[in-house]
ZAVEXLO-547091 format. One record per atom (N, C-alpha, C): residue in three letters; z, x, y. Coordinates in steps of 0.2 Angstrom, whole numbers, plus 5000, padded with zeros to 4 digits. Atoms other than C-alpha are relative to their C-alpha. Example, Ala and Ser with C-alpha at 12.3 -4.5 7.8 and 13.67 -1.06 7.14 Angstrom:
Ala500050044994/Ala503950624978/Ala500050045006/Ser499949964994/Ser503650684995/Ser500349965005/
END
This chain:
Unk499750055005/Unk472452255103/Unk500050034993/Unk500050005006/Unk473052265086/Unk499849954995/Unk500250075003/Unk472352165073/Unk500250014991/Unk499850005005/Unk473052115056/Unk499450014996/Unk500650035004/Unk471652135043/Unk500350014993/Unk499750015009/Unk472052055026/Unk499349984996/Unk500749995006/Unk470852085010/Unk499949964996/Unk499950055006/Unk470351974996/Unk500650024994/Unk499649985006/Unk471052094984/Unk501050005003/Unk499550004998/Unk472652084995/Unk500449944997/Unk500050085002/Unk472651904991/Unk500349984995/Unk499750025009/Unk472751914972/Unk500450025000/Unk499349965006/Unk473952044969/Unk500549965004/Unk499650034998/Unk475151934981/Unk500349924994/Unk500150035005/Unk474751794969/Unk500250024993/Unk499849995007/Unk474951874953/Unk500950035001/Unk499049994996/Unk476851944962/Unk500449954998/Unk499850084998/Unk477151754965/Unk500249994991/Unk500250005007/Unk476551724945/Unk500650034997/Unk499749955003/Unk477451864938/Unk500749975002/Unk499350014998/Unk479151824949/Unk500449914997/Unk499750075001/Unk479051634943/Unk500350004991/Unk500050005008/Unk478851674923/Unk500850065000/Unk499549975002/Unk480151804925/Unk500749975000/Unk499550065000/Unk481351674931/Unk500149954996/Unk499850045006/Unk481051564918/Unk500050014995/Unk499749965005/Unk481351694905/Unk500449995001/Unk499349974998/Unk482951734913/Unk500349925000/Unk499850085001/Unk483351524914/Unk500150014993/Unk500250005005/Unk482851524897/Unk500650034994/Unk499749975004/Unk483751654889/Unk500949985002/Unk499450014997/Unk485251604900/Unk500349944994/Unk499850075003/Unk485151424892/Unk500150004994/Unk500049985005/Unk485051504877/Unk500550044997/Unk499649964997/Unk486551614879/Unk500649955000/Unk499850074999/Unk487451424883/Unk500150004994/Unk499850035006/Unk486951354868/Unk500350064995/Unk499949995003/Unk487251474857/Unk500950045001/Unk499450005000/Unk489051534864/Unk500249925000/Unk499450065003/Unk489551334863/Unk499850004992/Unk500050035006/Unk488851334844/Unk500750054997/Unk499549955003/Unk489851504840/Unk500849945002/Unk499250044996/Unk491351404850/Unk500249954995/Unk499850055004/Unk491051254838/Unk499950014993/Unk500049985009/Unk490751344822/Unk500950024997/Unk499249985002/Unk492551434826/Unk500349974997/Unk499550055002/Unk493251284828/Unk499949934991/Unk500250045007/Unk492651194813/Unk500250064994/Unk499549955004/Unk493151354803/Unk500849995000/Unk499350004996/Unk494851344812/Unk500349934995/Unk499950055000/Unk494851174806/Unk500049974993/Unk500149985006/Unk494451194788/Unk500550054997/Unk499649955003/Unk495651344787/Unk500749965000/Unk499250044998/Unk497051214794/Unk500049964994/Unk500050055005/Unk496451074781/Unk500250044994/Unk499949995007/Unk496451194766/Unk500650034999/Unk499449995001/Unk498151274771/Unk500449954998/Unk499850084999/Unk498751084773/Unk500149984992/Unk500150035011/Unk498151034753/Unk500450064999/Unk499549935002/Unk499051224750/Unk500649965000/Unk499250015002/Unk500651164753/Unk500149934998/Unk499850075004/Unk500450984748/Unk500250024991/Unk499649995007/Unk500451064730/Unk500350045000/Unk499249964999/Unk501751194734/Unk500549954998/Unk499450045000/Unk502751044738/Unk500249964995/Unk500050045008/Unk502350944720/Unk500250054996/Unk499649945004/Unk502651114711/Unk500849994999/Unk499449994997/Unk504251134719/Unk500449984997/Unk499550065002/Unk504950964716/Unk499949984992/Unk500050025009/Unk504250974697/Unk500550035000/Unk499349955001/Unk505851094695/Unk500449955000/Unk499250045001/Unk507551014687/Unk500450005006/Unk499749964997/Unk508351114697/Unk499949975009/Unk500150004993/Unk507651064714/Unk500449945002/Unk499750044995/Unk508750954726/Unk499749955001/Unk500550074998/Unk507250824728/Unk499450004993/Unk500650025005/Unk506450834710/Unk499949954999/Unk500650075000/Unk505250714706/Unk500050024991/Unk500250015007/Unk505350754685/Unk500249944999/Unk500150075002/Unk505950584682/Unk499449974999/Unk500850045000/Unk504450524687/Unk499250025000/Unk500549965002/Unk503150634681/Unk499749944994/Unk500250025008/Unk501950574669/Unk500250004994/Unk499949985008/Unk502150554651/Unk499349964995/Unk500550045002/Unk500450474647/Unk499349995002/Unk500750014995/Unk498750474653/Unk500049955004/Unk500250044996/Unk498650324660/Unk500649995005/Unk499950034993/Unk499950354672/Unk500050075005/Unk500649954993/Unk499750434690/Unk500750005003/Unk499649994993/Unk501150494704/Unk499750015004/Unk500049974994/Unk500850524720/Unk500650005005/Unk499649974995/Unk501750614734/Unk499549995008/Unk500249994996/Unk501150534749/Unk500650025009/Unk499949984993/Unk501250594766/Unk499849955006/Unk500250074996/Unk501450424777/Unk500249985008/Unk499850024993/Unk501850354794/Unk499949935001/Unk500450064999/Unk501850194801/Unk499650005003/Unk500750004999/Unk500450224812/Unk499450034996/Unk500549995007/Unk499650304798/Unk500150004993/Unk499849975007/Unk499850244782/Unk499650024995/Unk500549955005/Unk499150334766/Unk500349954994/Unk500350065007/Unk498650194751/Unk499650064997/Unk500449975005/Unk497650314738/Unk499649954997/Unk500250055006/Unk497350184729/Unk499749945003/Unk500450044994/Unk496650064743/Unk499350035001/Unk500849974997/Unk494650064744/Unk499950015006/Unk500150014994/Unk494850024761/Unk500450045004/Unk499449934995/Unk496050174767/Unk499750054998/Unk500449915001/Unk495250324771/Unk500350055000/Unk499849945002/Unk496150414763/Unk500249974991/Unk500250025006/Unk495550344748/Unk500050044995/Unk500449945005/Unk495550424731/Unk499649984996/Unk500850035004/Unk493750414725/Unk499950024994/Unk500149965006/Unk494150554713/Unk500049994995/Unk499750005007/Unk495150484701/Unk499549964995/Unk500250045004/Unk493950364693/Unk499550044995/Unk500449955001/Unk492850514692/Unk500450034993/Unk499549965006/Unk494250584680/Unk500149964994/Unk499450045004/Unk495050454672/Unk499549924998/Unk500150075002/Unk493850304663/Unk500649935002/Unk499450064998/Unk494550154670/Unk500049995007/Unk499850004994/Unk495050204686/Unk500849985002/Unk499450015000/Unk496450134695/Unk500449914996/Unk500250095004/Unk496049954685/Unk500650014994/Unk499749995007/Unk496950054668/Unk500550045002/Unk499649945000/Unk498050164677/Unk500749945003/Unk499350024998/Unk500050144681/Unk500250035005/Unk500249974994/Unk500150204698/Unk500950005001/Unk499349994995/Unk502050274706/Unk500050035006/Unk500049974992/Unk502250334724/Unk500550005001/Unk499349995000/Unk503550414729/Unk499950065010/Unk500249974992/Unk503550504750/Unk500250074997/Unk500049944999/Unk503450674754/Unk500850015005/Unk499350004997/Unk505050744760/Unk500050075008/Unk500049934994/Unk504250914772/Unk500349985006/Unk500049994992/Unk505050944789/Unk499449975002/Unk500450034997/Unk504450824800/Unk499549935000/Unk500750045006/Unk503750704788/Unk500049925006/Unk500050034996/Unk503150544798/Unk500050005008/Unk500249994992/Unk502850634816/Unk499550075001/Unk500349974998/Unk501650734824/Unk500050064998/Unk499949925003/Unk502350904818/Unk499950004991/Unk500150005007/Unk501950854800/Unk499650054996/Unk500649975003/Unk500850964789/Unk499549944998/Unk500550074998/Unk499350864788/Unk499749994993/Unk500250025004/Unk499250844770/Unk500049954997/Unk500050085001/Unk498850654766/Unk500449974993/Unk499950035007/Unk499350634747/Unk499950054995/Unk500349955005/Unk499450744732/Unk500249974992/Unk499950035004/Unk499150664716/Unk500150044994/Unk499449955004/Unk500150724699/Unk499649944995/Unk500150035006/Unk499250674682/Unk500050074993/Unk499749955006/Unk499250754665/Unk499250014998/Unk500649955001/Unk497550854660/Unk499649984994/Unk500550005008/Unk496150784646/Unk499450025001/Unk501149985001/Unk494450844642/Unk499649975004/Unk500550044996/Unk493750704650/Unk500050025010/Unk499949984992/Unk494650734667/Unk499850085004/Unk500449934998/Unk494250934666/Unk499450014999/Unk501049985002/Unk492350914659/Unk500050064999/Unk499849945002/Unk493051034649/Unk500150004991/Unk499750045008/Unk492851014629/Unk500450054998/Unk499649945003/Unk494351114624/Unk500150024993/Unk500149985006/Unk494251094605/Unk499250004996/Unk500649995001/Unk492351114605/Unk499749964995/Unk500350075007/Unk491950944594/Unk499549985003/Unk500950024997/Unk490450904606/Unk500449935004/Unk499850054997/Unk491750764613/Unk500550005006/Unk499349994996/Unk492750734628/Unk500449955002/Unk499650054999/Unk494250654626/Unk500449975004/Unk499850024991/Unk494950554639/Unk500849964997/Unk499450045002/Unk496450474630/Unk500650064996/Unk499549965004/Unk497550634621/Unk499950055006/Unk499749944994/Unk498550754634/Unk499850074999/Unk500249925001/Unk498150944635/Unk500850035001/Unk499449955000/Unk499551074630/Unk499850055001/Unk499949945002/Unk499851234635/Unk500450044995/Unk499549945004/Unk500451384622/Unk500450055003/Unk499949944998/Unk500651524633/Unk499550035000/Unk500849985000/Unk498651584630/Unk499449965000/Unk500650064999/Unk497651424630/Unk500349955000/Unk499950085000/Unk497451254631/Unk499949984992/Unk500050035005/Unk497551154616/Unk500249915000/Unk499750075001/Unk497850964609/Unk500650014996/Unk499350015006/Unk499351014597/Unk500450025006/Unk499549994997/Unk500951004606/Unk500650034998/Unk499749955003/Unk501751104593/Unk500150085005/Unk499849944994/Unk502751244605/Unk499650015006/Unk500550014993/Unk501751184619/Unk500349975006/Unk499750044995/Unk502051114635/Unk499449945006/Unk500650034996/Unk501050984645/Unk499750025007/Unk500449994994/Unk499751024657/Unk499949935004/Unk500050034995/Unk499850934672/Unk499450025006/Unk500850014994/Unk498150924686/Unk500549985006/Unk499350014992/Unk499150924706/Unk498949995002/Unk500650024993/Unk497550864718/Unk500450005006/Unk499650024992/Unk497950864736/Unk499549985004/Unk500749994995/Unk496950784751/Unk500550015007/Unk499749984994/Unk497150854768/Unk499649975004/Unk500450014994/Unk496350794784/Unk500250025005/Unk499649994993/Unk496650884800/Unk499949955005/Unk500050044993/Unk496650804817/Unk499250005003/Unk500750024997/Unk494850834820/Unk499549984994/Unk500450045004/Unk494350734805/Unk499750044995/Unk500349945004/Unk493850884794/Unk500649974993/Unk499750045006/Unk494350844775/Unk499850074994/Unk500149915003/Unk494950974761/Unk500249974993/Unk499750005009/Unk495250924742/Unk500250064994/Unk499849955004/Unk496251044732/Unk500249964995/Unk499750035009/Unk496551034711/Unk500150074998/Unk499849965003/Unk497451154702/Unk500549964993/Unk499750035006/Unk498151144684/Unk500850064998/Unk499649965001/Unk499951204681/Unk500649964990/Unk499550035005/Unk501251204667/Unk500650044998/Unk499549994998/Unk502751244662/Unk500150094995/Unk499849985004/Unk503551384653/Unk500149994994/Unk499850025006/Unk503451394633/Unk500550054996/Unk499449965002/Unk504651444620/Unk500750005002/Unk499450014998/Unk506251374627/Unk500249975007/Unk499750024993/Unk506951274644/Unk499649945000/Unk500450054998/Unk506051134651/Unk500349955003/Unk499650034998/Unk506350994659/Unk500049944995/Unk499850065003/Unk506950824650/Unk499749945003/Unk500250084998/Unk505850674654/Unk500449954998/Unk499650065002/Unk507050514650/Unk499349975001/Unk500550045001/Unk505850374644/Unk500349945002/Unk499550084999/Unk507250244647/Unk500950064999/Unk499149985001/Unk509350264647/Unk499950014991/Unk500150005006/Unk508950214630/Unk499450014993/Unk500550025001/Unk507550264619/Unk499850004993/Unk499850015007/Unk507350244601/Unk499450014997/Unk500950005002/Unk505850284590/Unk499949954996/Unk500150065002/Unk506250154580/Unk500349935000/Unk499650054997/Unk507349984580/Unk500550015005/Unk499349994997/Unk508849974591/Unk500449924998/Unk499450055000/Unk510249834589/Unk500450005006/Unk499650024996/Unk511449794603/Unk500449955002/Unk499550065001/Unk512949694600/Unk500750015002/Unk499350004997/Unk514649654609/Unk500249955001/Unk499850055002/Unk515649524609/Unk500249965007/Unk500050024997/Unk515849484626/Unk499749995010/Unk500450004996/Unk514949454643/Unk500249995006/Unk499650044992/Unk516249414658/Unk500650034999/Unk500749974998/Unk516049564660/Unk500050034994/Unk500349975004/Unk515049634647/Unk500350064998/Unk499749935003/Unk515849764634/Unk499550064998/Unk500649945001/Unk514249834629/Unk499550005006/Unk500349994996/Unk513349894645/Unk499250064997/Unk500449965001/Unk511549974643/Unk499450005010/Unk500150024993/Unk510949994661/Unk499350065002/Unk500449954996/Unk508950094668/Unk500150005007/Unk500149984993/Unk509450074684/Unk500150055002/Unk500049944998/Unk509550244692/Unk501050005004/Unk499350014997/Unk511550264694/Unk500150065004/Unk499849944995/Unk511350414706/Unk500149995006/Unk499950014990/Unk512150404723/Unk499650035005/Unk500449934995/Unk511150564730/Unk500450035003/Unk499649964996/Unk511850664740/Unk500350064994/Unk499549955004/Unk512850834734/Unk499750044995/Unk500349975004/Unk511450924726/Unk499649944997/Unk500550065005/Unk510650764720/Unk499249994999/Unk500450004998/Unk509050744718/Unk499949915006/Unk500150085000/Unk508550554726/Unk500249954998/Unk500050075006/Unk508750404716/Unk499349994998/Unk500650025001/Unk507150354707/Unk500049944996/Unk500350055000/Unk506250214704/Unk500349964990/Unk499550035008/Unk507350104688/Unk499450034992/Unk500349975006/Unk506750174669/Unk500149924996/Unk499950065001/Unk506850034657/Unk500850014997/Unk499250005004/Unk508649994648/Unk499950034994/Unk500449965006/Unk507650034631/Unk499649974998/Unk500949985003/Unk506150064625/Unk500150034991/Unk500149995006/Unk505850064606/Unk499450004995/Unk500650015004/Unk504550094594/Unk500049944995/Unk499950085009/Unk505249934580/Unk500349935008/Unk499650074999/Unk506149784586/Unk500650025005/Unk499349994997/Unk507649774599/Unk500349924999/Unk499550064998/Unk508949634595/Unk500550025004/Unk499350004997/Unk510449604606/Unk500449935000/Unk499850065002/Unk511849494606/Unk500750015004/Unk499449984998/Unk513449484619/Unk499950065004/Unk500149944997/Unk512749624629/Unk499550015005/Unk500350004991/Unk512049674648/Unk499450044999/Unk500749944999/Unk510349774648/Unk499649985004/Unk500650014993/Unk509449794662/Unk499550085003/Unk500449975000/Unk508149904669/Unk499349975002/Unk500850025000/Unk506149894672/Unk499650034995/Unk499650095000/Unk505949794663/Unk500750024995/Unk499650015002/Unk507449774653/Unk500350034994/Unk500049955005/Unk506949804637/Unk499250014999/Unk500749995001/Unk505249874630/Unk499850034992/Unk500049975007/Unk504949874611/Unk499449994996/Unk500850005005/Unk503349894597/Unk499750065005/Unk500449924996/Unk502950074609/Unk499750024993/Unk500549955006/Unk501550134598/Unk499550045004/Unk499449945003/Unk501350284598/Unk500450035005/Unk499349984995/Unk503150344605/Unk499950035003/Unk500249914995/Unk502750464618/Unk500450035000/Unk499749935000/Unk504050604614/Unk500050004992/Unk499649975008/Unk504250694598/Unk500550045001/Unk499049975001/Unk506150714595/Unk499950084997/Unk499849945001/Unk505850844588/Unk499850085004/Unk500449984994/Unk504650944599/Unk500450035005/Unk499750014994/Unk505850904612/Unk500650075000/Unk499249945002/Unk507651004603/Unk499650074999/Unk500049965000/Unk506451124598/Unk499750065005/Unk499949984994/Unk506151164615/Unk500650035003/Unk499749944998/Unk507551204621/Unk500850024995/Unk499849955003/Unk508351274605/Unk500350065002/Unk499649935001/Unk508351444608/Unk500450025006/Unk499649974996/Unk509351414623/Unk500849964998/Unk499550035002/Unk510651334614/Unk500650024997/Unk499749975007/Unk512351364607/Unk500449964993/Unk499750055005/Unk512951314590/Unk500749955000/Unk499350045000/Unk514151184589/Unk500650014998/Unk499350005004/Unk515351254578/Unk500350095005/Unk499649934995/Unk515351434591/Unk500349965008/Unk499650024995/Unk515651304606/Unk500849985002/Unk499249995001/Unk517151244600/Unk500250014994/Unk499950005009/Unk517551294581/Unk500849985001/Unk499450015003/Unk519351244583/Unk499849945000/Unk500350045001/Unk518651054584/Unk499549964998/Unk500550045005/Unk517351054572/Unk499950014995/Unk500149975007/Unk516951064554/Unk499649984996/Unk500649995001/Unk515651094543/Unk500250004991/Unk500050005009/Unk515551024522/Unk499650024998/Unk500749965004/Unk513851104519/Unk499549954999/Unk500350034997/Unk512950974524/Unk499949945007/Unk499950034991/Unk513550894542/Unk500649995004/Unk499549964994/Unk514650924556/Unk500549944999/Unk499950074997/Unk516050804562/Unk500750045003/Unk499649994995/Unk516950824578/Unk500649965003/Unk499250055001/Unk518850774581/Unk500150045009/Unk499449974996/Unk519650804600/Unk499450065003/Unk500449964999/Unk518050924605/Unk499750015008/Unk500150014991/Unk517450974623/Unk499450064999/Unk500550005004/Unk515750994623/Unk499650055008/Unk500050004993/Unk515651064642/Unk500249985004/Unk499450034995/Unk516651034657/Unk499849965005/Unk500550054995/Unk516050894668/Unk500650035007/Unk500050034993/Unk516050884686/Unk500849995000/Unk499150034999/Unk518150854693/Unk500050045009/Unk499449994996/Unk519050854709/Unk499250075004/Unk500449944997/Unk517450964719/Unk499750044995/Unk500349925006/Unk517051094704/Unk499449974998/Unk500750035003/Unk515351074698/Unk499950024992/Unk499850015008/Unk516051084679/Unk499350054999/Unk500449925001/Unk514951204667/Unk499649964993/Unk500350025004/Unk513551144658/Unk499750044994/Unk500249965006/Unk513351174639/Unk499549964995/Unk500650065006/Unk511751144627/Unk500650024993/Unk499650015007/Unk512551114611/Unk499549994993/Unk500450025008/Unk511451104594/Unk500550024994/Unk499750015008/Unk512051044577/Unk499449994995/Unk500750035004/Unk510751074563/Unk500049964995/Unk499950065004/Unk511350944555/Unk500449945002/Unk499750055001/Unk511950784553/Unk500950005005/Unk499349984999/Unk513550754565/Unk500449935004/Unk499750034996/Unk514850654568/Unk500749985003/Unk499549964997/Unk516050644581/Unk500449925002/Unk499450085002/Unk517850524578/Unk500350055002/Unk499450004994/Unk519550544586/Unk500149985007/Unk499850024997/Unk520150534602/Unk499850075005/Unk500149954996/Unk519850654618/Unk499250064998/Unk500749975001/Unk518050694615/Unk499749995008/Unk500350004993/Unk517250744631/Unk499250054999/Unk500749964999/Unk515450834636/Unk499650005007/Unk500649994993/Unk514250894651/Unk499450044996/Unk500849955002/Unk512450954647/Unk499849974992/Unk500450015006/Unk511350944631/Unk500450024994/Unk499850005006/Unk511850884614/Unk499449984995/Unk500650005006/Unk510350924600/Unk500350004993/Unk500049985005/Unk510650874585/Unk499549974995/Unk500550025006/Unk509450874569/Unk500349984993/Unk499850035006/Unk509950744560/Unk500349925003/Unk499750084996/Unk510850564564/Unk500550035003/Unk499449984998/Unk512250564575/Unk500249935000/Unk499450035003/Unk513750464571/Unk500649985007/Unk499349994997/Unk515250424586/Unk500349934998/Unk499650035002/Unk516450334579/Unk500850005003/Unk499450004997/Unk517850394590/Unk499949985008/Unk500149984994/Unk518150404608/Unk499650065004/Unk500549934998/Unk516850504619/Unk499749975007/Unk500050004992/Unk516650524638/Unk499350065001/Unk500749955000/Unk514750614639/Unk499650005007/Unk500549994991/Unk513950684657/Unk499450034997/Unk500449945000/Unk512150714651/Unk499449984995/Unk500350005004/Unk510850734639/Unk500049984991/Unk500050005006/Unk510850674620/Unk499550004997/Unk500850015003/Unk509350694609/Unk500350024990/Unk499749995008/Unk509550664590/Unk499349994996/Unk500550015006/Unk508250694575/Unk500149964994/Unk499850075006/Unk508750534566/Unk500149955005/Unk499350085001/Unk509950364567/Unk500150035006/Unk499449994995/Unk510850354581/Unk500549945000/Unk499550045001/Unk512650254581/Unk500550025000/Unk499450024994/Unk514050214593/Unk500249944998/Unk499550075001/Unk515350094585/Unk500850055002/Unk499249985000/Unk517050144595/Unk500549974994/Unk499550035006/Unk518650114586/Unk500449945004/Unk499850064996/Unk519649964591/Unk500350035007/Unk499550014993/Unk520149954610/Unk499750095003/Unk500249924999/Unk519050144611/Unk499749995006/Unk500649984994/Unk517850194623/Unk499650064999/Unk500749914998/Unk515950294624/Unk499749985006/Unk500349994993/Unk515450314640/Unk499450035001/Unk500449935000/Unk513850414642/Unk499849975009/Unk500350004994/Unk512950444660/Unk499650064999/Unk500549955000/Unk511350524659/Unk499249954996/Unk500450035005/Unk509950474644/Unk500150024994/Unk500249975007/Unk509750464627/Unk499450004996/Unk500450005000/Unk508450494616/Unk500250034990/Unk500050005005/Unk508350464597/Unk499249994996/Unk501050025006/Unk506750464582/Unk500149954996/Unk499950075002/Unk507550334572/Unk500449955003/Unk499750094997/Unk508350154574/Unk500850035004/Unk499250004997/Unk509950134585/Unk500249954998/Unk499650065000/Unk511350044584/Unk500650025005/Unk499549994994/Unk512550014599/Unk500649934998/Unk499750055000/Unk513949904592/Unk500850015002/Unk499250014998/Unk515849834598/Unk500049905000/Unk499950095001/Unk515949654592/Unk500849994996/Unk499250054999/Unk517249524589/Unk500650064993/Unk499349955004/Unk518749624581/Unk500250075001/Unk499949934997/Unk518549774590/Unk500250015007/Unk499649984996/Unk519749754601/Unk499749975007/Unk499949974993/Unk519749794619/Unk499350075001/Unk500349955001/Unk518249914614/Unk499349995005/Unk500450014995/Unk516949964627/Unk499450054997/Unk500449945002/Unk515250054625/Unk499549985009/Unk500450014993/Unk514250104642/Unk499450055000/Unk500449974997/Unk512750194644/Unk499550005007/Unk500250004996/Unk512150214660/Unk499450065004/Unk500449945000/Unk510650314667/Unk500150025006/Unk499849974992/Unk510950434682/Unk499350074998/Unk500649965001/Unk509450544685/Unk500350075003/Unk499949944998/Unk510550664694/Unk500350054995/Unk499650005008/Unk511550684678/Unk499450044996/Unk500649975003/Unk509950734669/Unk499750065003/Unk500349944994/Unk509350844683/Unk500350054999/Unk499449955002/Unk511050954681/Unk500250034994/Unk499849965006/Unk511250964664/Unk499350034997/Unk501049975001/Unk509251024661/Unk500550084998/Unk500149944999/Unk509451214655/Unk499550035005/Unk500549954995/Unk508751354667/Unk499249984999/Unk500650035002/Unk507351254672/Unk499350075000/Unk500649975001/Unk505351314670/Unk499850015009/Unk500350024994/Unk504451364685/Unk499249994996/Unk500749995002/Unk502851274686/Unk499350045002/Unk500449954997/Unk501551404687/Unk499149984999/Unk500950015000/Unk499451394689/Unk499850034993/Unk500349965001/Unk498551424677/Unk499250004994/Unk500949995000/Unk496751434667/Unk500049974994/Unk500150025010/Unk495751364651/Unk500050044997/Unk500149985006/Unk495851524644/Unk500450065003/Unk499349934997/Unk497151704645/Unk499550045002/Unk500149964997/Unk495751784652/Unk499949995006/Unk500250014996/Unk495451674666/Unk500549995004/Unk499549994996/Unk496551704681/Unk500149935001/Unk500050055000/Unk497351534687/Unk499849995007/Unk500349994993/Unk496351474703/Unk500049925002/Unk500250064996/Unk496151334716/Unk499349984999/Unk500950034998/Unk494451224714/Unk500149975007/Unk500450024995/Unk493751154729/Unk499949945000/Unk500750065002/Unk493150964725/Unk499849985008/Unk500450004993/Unk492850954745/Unk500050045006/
END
């Protein structure tokens, strides 16, 4: 017979085998499990990367698309409705009916918490305009997912940037650029404008970009209209009859859209004036109607022509067979100032400055584009105007009996107006009507707006605020 014989010490090593094979397996569990989490966290870091890279592309091109539309030039520009004031605020939102985007709603989460952070007051003291986003897709699924990009004008307080190092930071006076820095004087400067954007992608991740842009100095720009009619000082408005009105002054946006146009935007007033506005026998409308005692005028006329001077040509090289000059101010008979719009042409826009005093009588007076003069301007004859008018004085429009001045665009004058056609003047009409596309068009070679820093050493960069 065979007999199995088993030893004590056979005993243990069987046991410490068992031992050893249990711990080794629960290594091997272990580092398995570990192996798990740490490929789902890398998975969910990707993806949260992934998801932060999509949000901050997302605010990217929301302020691409505010850039953009800052441009004259653009087919969907928003310069009308740009700021001209601290206290007011645009937004370009990006909205849906199943989601819509209120900024300015405590309760919508897509709330801007920032602004109040900027701007003392909040949205309590501010003048708020919203206007859609127009990106491919806008209102479905394929949208870029940037929710709103908000468009104000840049002070100390809102940069927490004291830029003329008084120890104060002012929240009420705009910041200009030169071309080298920021500054308060708006002597050959251009307004700095603050673009925010908030982006939220699909998996609830959230991205806030700010970037400071401004325009080109030394020439071009675009032309804010503050109203059809602006006055730095009194205006008058007199006509003699109302059924239907001979004297028309109209802010509602006369642009049809379409054919280059930009949109229609939201009505300017009829006029705005720094004195007093009477009228009598005359239609004026707009939001609101009229607006008068502006203290202090938000443009300076002068500021404005010597902007875009140097792209101007003088009145007596545009037409010198139509103009003349006694040694100290012009007066235009029969003159063509620019070729408007006709029969499909897209007519040829000309800036025109008179550095002086000018005034334009007879019959067959026509114009497209910008007319700068430094000094009063005077029409006394017939005048058919597509565009810009900006005068360093008086401004005054009395047709001749049974005449007619037409304008379509805006004007903008430093002292009192007067817009008259009363009893004895005939058949005589005066119309100014505001078209924003009209202004859009006749802009010289606009500015592009570009990024850029508090000082010419600092490149012009994206902040982060989330």
């Amino acid at each position: 017979m065979n007999y199995s014989w088993r030893t004590r010490s056979d005993s243990r090593e069987r046991g410490i085998a068992l031992l050893l094979a249990l711990i080794i397996i629960f290594l091997l569990s272990g580092l398995a499990v570990s192996l798990v989490l740490l490929t789902d966290s890398q998975v969910r870091l990707g993806q949260t990367a992934q998801a932060r890279g999509r949000a901050f592309y997302a605010a990217l091109a929301g302020l691409e698309e505010a850039r953009g539309r800052m441009k004259c030039s653009a087919p969907d520009t928003i310069t009308p409705s740009l700021p001209n004031s601290v206290s007011q605020v645009l937004y370009i939102v990006n909205s849906s009916s199943s989601d819509p985007v209120q900024p300015t709603n405590a309760t919508s989460p897509y709330y801007d918490s920032e602004y109040s952070a900027e701007f003392p007051g909040g949205f309590a003291s501010a003048s708020v305009t919203t206007i859609n986003s127009d990106q491919p897709g806008i209102g479905t699924s394929t949208a870029i997912p940037f929710k709103w990009v908000r468009i104000t004008l840049m002070t100390e307080y809102s940069a927490h940037r004291d830029i003329n190092q008084d120890g104060v930071l002012n929240s009420t006076t705009p910041i200009y650029w030169n071309g080298t820095h920021q500054t308060h004087s708006s002597g050959a400067g251009t307004l700095v404008f603050v673009l925010t954007a908030l982006a939220v992608d699909s998996t609830k991740v959230m991205k806030i970009l700010q970037t400071e842009v401004a325009g080109a100095t030394g020439g071009g720009g675009c032309f804010t209209p503050l109203a059809e009619l602006a006055s730095g000082g009194s205006a008058s408005i007199s006509g003699h009859t109302t059924t239907p009105a001979n004297v028309i002054v109209a802010g509602n946006d006369n642009n049809p859209g379409g054919a280059g146009c930009p949109l229609p935007v939201t009505p300017l007033p009829g006029i705005l004036a720094g004195g007093t506005i009477s009228s009598s026998w005359a239609s004026i409308s707009g939001n609101p109607a009229t607006k008068w005692f502006v203290a202090p005028f938000p443009q300076s006329v002068a500021t404005v022509i010597s902007q875009y001077q140097p792209t101007a040509t003088a009145i007596t090289s545009v037409d010198p067979g139509h103009v003349t000059f006694n040694g100290m101010s012009y007066t235009a008979s029969g003159t063509t100032l620019g070729t408007q719009p006709s029969g499909g042409t897209s007519g040829t826009v000309q800036i025109v400055y008179a550095n002086e005093p000018l005034t334009i009588t007879g019959n067959g007076n026509t114009g497209y584009g910008l007319l700068l003069v430094n000094g009063n301007l005077s029409v006394t004859g017939n005048l058919n105007y597509q565009g810009v008018i900006i005068a360093n004085g008086g401004i005054n429009f009395t047709p001749p009996s049974n005449g007619n001045i037409t304008l379509s665009g805006s004007v903008l004058g430093a002292g009192s107006t007067v817009l008259s056609a009363p009893y004895g003047s005939g058949n005589a009409t005066i119309s100014a009507l505001y078209n924003s596309c009209v202004v859009a068009k006749s802009s010289p070679a606009p500015h592009r707006f570009s990024p850029i820093a508090s000082s010419a050493t600092e490149p012009g960069a994206l902040e982060e605020l989330q």
